[in-house]
C-alpha positions in Angstrom: 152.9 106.9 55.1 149.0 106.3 54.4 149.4 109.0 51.6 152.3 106.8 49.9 149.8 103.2 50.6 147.4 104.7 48.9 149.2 106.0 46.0 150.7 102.6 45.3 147.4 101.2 45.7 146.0 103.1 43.3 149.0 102.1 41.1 148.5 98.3 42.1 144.4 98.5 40.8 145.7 100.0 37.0 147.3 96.7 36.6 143.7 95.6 36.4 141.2 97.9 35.7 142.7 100.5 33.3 139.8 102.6 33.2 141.1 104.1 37.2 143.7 106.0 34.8 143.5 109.9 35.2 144.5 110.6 31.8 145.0 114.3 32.5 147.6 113.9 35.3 149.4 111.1 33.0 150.9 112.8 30.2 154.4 112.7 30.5 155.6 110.2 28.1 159.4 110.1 28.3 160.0 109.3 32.0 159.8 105.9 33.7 156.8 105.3 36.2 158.7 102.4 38.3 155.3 101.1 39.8 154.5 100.1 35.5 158.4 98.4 35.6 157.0 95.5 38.4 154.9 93.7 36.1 157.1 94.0 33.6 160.3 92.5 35.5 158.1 89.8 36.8 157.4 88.4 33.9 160.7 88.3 32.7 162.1 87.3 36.1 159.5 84.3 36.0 161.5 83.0 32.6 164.2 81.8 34.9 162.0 79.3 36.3 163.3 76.9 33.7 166.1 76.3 36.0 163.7 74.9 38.3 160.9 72.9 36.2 163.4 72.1 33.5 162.3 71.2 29.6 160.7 68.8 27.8 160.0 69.0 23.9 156.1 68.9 24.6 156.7 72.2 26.8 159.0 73.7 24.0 155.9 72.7 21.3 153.8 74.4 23.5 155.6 77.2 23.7 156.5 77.3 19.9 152.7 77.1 19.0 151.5 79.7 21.5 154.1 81.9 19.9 152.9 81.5 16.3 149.1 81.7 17.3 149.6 84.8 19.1 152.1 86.3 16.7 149.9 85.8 14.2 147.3 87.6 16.3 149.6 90.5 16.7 150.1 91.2 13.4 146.8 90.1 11.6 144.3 91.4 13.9 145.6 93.7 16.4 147.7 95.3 13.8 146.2 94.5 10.3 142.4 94.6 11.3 142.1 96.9 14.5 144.6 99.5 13.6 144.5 99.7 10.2 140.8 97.8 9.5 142.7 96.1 6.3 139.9 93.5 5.8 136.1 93.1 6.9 134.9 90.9 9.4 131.7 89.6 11.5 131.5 91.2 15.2 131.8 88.2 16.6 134.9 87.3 14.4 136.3 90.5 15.7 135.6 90.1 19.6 137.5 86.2 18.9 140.1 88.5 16.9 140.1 90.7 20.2 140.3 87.7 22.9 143.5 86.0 20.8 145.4 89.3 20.6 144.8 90.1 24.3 146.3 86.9 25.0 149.9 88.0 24.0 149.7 90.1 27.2 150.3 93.2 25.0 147.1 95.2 26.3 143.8 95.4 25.0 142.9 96.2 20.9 141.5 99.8 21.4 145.3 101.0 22.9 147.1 99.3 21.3 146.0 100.4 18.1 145.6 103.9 19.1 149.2 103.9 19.8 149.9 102.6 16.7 147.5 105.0 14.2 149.3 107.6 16.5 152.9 106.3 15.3 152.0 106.6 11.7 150.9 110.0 12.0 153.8 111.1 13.4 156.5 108.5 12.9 159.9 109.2 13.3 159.2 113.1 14.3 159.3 114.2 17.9 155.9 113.8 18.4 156.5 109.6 18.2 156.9 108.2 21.1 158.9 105.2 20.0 161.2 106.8 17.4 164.9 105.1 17.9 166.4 108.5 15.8 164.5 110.9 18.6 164.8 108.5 22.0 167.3 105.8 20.8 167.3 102.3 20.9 166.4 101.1 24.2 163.1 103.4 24.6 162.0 102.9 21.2 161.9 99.4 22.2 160.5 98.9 25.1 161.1 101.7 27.5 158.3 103.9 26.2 155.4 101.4 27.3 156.9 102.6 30.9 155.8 106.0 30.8 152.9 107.0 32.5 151.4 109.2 29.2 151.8 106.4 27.2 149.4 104.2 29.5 146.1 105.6 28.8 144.1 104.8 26.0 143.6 107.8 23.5 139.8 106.7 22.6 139.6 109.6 20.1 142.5 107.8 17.6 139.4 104.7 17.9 136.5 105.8 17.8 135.6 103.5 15.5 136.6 100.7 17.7 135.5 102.1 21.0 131.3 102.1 20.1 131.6 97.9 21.0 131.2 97.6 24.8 133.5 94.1 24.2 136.2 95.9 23.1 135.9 98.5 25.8 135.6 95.4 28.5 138.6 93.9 27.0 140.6 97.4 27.4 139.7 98.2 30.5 140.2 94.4 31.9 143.6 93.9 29.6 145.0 90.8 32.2 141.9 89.1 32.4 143.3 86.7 29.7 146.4 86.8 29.9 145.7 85.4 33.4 142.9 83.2 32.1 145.9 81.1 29.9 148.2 81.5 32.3 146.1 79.3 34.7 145.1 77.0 31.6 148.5 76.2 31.6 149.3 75.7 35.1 146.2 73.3 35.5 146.6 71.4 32.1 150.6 70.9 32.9 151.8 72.1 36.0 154.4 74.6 36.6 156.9 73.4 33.3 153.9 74.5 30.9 153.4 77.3 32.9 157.0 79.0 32.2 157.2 77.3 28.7 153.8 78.1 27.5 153.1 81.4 28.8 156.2 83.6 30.5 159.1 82.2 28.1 156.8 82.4 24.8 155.3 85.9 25.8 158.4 87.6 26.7 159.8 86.6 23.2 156.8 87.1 21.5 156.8 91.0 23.0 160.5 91.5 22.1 160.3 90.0 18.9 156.7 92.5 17.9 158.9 95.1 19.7 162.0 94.8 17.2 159.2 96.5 14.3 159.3 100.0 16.8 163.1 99.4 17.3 165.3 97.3 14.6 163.2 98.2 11.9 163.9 101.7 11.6 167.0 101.0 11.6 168.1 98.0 10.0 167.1 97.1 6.5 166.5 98.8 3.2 164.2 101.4 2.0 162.6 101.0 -1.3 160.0 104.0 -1.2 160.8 107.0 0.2 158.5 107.8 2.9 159.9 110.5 5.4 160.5 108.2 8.0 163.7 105.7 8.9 160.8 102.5 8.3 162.8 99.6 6.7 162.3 96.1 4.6 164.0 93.3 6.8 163.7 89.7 5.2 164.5 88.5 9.0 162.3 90.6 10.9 159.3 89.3 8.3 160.5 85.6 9.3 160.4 86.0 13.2 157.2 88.4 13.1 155.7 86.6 10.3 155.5 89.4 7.7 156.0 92.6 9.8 159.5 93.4 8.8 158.4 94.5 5.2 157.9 97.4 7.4 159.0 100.6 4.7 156.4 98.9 2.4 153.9 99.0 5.4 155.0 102.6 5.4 154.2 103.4 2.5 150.6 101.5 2.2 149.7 101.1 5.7 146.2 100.0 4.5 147.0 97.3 3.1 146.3 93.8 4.4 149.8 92.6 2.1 152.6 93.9 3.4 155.2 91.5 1.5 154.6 93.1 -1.8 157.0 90.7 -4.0 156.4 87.1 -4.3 159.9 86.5 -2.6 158.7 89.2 0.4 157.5 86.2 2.7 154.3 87.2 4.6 152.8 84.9 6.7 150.2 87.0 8.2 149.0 87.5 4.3 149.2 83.7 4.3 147.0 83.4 7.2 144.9 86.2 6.2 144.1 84.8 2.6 143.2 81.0 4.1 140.7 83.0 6.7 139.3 84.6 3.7 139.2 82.0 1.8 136.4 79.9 4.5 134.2 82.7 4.6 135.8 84.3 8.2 137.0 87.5 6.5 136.5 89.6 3.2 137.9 92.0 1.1 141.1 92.1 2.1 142.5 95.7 1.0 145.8 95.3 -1.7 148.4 97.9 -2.2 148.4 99.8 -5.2 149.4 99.1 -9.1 151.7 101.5 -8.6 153.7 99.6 -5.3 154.8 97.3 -7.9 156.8 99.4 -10.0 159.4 100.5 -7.3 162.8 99.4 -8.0 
């Protein structure tokens, strides 16, 4: 009995200080560890708290802007600076960069874009650990962030990264913000913002960042052949605001434009230009001459 109290919690204090992992006892990365599914169910179990607090369109707004702010984190910073370091910044630009992204509840910069250099090294082989050809849909989607191998973060894919102590803090404390706007929410406008503004928005904002592991390798077209099942989606781009050109990420994952054609709509490019644009970022990397010539 004290052996299985401790255990759980040891489990209890990873949900707040990551760096108690023992990375080489957690490796297995296609199994479930149940004690990661709690959080996880909580916050979609807290969603149904509308029934109880209701709706109003200022909650809804709230919701909707938090979505797009953090979405747009997602994908142009987490994704488009910190994994693939598409543009330059300022440090102190890129801790802000840091701070928004953690607030979509999606763990801190340094794993999750070593999860993601590691997915375009090996995408769509055995060795990717959200592949839907090698572990189907469901896994691909959202199952894999389950498994206690995929919990650590792999500091060698970020070494780049992991020489800022604020990034490190930010990893290693990944709730600390989440819970921070959580509370915002709850003091500014009670328990109705709370749900709308942060459990309703988050939840759709992880499934809908979750569709690029999951949907688009499988639904879409592929205009470059890249060895992978990575496909161009016009509605994944709208939802995930410039994502779903995912074979053309594919293909140029460097590159800060990822909606190649004028009628590829990229938001995040959108974004990313206007930040550029006031001085806040610079040189935003382009894809090639030669990405224009595909058919």
């Amino acid at each position: 009995m004290a052996q299985g109290i401790t255990a759980l919690l040891k489990k209890i204090v990873l949900w707040f200080d990551t760096s108690a992992v023992d990375r080489e006892a957690m490796t297995d990365t296609t199994v479930v560890d149940w004690y990661r599914v709690i959080p996880f169910i909580a916050v979609h179990a807290a969603c149904l708290g509308v029934v109880w607090v209701g709706w109003s369109w200022t909650a809804i707004g709230v919701a909707a802007a938090l979505y797009a702010v953090r979405m747009f984190a997602i994908t142009g910073f987490y994704h488009r600076y910190f994994s693939h370091r598409s543009y330059r910044t300022s440090r102190a630009a890129q801790f802000a960069f840091a701070v928004i992204g953690a607030s979509s509840a999606q763990r801190g910069p340094l794993w999750w874009a070593a999860h993601h250099r590691r997915h375009h090294r090996h995408s769509d082989t055995e060795h990717d650990v959200h592949s839907p050809r090698h572990h189907g849909f469901w896994w691909a989607h959202m199952g894999w962030i389950t498994a206690p191998g995929n919990f650590p973060t792999a500091l060698e894919e970020v070494r780049d990264l992991a020489k800022f102590p604020e990034l490190r803090f930010l990893d290693r404390f990944d709730v600390l913000v989440p819970f921070a706007l959580a509370a915002a929410l709850f003091v500014l406008g009670g328990a109705q913002m709370l749900v709308w503004g942060f459990f309703i928005s988050t939840v759709v904002l992880f499934h809908c960042t979750c569709f690029i592991n999951s949907l688009a390798h499988q639904l879409g077209t592929q205009r470059y052949d890249t060895g992978d099942d990575s496909r161009n989606s016009l509605l994944l781009a709208l939802v995930t605001f410039g994502e779903g050109w995912h074979n053309n990420h594919h293909k140029y994952p460097g590159s800060a434009r990822q909606g190649f054609f004028w009628w590829e709509i990229d938001l995040t490019y959108y974004g990313l230009l206007a930040l550029q644009r006031v001085g806040v970022i610079s040189d935003l990397r382009q894809p090639p001459r030669r990405a224009f010539e595909a058919t």
